[in-house]
C-alpha positions in Angstrom: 22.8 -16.3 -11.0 19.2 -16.8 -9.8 18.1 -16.3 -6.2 16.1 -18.1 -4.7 14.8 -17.8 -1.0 13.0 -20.3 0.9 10.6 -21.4 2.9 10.0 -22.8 6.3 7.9 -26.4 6.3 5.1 -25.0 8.6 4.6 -21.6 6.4 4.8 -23.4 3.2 1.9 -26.2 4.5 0.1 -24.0 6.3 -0.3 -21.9 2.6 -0.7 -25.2 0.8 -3.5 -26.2 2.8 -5.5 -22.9 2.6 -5.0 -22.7 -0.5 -6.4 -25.9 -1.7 -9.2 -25.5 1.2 -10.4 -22.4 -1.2 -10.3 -24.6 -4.5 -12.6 -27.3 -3.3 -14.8 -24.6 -1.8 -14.9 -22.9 -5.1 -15.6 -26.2 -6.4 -12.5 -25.7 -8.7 -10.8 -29.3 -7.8 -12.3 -32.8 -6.3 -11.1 -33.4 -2.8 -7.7 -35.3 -4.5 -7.3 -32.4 -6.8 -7.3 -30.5 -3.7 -4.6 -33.2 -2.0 -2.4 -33.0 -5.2 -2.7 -28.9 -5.1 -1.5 -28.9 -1.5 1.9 -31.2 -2.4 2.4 -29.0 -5.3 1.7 -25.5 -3.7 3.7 -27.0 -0.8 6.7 -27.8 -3.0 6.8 -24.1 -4.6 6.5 -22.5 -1.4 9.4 -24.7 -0.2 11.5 -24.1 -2.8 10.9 -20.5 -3.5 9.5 -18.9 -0.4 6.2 -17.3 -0.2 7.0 -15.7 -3.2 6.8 -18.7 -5.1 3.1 -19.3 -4.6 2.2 -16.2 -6.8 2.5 -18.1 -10.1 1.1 -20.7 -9.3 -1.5 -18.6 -7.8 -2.2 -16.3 -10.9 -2.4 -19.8 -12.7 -5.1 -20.7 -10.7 -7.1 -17.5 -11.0 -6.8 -17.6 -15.1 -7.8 -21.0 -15.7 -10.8 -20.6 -12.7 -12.0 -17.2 -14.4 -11.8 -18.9 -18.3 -13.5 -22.3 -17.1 -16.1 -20.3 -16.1 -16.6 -18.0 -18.4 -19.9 -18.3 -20.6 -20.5 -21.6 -18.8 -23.8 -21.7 -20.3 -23.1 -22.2 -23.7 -20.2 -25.2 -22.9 -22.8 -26.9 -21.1 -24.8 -26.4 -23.6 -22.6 -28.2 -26.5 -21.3 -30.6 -23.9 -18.0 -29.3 -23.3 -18.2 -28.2 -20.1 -15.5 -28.6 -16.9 -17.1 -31.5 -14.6 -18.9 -30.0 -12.1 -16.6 -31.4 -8.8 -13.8 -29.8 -10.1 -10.4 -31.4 -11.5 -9.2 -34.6 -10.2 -6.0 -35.1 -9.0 -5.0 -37.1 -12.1 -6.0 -33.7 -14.1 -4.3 -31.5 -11.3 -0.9 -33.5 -11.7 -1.1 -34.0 -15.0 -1.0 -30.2 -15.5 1.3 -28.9 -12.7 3.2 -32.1 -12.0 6.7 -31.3 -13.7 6.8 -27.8 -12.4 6.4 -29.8 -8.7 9.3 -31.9 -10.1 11.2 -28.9 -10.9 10.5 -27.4 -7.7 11.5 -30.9 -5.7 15.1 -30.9 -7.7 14.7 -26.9 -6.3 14.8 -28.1 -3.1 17.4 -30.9 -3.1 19.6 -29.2 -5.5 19.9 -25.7 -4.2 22.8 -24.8 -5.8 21.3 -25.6 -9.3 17.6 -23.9 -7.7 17.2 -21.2 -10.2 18.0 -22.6 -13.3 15.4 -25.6 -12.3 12.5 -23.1 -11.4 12.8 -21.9 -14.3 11.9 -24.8 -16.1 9.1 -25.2 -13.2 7.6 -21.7 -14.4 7.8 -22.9 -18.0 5.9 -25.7 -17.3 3.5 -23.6 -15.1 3.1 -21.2 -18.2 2.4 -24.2 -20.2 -0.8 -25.3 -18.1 -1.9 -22.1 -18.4 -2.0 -21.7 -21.8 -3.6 -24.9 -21.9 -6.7 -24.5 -20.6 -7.0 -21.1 -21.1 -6.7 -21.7 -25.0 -9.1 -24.4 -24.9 -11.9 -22.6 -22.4 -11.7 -19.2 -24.3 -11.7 -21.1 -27.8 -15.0 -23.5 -26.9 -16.4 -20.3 -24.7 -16.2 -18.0 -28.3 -15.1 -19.5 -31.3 -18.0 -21.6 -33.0 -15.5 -23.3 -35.8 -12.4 -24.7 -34.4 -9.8 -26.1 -37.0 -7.6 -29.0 -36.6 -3.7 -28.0 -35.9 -2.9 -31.2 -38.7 -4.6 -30.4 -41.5 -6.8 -27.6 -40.6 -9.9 -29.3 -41.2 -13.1 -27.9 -39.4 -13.8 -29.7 -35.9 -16.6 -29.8 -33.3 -15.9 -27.4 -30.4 -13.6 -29.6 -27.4 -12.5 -31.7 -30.3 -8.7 -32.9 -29.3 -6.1 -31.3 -31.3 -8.7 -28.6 -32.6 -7.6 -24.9 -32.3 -9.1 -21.6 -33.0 -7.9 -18.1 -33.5 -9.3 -16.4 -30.2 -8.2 -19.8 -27.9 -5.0 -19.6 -29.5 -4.0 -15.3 -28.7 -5.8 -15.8 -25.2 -3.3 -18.9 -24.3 -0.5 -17.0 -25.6 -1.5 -14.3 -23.5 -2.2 -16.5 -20.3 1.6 -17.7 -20.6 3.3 -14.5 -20.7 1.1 -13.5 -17.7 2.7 -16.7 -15.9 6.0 -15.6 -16.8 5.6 -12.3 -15.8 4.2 -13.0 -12.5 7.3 -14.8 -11.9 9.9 -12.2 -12.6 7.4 -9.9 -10.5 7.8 -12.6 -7.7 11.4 -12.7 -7.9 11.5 -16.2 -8.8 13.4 -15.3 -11.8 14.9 -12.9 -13.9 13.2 -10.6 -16.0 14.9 -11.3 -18.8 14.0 -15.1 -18.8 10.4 -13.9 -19.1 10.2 -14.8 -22.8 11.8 -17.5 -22.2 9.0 -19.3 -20.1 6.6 -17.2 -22.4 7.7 -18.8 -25.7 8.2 -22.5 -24.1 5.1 -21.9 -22.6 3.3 -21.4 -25.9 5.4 -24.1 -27.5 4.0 -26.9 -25.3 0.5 -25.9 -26.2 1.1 -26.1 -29.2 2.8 -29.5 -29.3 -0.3 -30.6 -26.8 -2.9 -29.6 -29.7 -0.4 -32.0 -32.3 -0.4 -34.7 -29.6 -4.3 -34.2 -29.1 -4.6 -34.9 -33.0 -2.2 -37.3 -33.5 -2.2 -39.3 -30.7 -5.1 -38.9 -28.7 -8.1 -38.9 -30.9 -7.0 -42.0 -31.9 -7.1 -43.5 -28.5 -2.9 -44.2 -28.2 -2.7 -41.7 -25.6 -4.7 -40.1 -22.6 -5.6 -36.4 -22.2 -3.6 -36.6 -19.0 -0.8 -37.7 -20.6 -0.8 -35.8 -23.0 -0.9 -32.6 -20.9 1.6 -34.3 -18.4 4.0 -34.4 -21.8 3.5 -30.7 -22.9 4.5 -29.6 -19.7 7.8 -31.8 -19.6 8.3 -30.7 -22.9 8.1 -26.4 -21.7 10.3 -27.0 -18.9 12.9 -29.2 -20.9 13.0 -26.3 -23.8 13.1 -23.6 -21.1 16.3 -25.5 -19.7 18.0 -26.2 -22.9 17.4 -22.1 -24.0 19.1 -21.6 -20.5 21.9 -24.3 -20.9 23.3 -22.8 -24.5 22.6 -19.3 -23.8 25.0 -20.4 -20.8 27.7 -21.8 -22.5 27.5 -18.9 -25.2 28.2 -16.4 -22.9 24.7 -14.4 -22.6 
């Protein structure tokens, strides 16, 4: 059994709305990135007290440190994050299902654990997302496609590298972490929302390939997918390993 504690309305927005405040200073997110951050932030907070904003949080602070990082040279080969930040198309796109998660949190609070968990899985997989893709355009100078390996330009959809790949694997067990550390769930589950983390980044990189370089789908989407995809995995892992007993 998962506990979860939460949060007063006026705490959680007053959090929310500092917290976005500092992205759009920071020129990390437009001013509706900074609108979706607050309902998402808010969300968390509300369903899993203050505590709850520390993934989300840590999230922030990878993908703001690896967008940055050797900015130069992604400028340079045209790869580079838009200078006003995410939008809030980008922003929901990448942390919309764990603020679906954390919603059903909210209205189901019997059932609150077992959904933030798939909310922390889908928080992992954002991370690993960007992360992967700034680290791997920041160091890597021959990125292969993940369907049929074939060498690709740098920021090339569905195009992977070796460095990008160990740093977003890395940037989701830090997510999942700083949730057990946060008490938002167990330790135990950590490798859960690690591994479902990594999955969806991976399946994001297929979908990049085989759907969005050909123009059927949207890089929104197809991050809005991967992340629906971590959290469902997440859920199922919990739901057997439930009715199995562990």
């Amino acid at each position: 059994m998962i506990s979860i504690q939460y949060s007063g309305a006026l705490p959680a927005a007053v959090v929310a709305i500092v917290f976005a405040l500092l992205a759009r200073v920071v020129r990390a997110v437009s001013d509706g990135g900074a609108l979706a951050g607050v309902v998402i932030a808010f969300l968390l907070i509300s369903a899993g007290g203050l505590a709850g904003f520390v993934p989300l949080l840590v999230v922030f602070l990878l993908t703001l440190v690896a967008t940055r990082w050797r900015g130069d040279r992604k400028r340079n080969i045209g790869v580079a994050e838009h200078r006003g930040g995410r939008r809030a198309s980008q922003v929901l796109a990448n942390l919309g299902a764990t603020g679906l998660c954390a919603a059903a949190a909210v209205i189901f609070r019997r059932h609150a654990g077992t959904l933030m968990v798939g909310g922390m899985a889908a928080l992992a997989e954002a991370a690993a997302d960007t992360v992967s893709s700034e680290i791997g355009q920041a160091v890597c100078a021959q990125p292969r496609l993940i369907l049929g390996f074939e060498p690709a330009p740098a920021g090339t959809n569905g195009a992977m590298s070796l460095e990008g790949t160990l740093a977003g694997c890395i940037a989701a067990s830090i997510v999942a972490w700083s949730s057990s550390f946060s008490n938002i769930l167990p330790l135990r589950w950590s490798p859960v929302v690690a591994l479902a983390g990594t999955a969806g980044m991976f399946l994001d990189s297929i979908l990049g390939a085989a759907l969005e370089n050909p123009g059927w789908l949207g890089n929104d989407s197809v991050n809005f997918v991967s992340t629906v995809f971590a959290a469902d995995l997440a859920l199922m892992v919990m739901l057997v390993a439930g009715n199995t007993g562990r």
